[in-house]
C-alpha positions as CSV (number, residue, x, y, z in Angstrom):
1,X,-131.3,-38.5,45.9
2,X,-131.5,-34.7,45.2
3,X,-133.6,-33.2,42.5
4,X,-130.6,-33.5,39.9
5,X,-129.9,-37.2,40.6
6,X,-133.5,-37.9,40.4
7,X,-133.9,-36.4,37.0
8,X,-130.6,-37.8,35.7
9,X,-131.6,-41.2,36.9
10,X,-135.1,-40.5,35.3
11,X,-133.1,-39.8,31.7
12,X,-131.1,-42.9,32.2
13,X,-133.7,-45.5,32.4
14,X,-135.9,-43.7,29.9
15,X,-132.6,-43.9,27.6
16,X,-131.9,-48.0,28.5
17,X,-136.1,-48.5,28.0
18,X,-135.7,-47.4,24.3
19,X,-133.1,-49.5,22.9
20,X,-133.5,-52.4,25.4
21,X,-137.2,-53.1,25.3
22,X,-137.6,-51.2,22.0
23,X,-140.1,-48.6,23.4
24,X,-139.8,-46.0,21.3
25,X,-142.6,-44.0,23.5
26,X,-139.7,-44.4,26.3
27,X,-137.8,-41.5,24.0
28,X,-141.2,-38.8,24.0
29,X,-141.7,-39.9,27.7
30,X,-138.3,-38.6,28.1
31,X,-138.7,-35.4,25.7
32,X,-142.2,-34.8,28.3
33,X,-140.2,-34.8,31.2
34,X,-137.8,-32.8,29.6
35,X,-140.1,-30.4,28.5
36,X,-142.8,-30.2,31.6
37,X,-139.6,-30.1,34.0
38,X,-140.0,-26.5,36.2
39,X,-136.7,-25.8,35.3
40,X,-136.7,-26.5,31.9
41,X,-133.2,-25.2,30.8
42,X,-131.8,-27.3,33.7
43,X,-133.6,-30.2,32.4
44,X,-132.2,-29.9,28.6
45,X,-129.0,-29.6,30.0
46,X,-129.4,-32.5,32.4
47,X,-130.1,-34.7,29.4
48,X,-127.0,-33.4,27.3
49,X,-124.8,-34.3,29.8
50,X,-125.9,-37.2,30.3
51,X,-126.2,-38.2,26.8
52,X,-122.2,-36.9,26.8
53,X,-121.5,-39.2,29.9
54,X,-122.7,-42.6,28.0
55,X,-120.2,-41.6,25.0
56,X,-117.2,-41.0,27.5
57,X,-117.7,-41.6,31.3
58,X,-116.3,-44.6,33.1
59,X,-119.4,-46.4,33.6
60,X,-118.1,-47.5,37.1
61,X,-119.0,-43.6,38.0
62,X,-122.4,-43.5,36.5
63,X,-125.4,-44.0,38.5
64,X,-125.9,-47.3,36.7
65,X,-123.0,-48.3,35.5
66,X,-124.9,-51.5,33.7
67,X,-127.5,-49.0,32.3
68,X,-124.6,-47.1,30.9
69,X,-123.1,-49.5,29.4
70,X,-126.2,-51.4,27.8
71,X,-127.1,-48.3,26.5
72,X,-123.4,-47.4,24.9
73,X,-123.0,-50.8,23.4
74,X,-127.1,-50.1,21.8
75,X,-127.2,-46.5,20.5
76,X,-124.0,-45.3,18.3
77,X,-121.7,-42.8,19.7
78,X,-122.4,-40.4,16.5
79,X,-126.3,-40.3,17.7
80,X,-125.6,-39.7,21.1
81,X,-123.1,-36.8,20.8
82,X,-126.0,-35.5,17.6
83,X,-128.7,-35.5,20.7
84,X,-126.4,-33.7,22.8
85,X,-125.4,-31.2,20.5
86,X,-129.5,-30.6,19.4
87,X,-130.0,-30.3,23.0
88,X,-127.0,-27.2,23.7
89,X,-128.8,-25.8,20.8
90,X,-132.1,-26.3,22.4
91,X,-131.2,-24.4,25.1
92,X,-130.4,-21.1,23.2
93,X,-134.0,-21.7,21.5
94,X,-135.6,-21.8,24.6
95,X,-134.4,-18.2,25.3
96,X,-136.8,-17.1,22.1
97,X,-139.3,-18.6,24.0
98,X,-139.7,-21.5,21.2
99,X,-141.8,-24.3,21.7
100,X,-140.2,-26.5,24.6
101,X,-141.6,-29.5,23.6
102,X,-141.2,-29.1,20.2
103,X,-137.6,-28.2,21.4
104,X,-137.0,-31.3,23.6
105,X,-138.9,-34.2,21.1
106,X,-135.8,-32.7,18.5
107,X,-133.4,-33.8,21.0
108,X,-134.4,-37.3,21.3
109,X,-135.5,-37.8,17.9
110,X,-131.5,-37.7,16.9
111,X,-131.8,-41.3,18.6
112,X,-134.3,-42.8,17.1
């Protein structure tokens, strides 16, 4: 796996460990990552695709298509597309050098 399918595989399982084992810390795990990632815009925008992905990809073209789907049929449709829209605004903050973490914990809180 490259860098990119690494991280989006990280986001996935940190996304199924939430709703399926009900860790919670699974969510600021992911926001850590996220925010600790070298490229840190890359790394919002890796998670707003992805959280785009669960709402409408096939899940037989995810990485995990039973991850996918577990966590599709777990989270509602209207918090994952909220998560992905605080993280394209996310992005734009981090341009005025705003608080990444702060930043990326706002993203996954729209799950919780």
């Amino acid at each position: 796996l490259d860098e990119g399918e690494e991280l989006t595989g990280t986001i996935l399982d940190l996304l199924h460990r939430s709703p399926m084992r009900g860790e919670s810390a699974a969510l600021l795990a992911l926001a850590a990552i996220v925010s600790n990632h070298a490229e840190v815009k890359d790394a919002i925008a890796a998670l707003g695709t992805v959280l785009c992905d669960i709402v409408g990809l096939d899940p037989r073209e995810s990485l995990d298509p039973k991850k996918l789907a577990e966590i599709r049929e777990r989270i509602p449709a209207a918090k994952l597309l909220a998560a992905a829209d605080s993280a394209m605004a996310a992005i734009r903050w981090v341009n005025v050098n705003a608080d990444v973490r702060l930043l990326a914990e706002s993203v996954v809180a729209e799950l919780a």
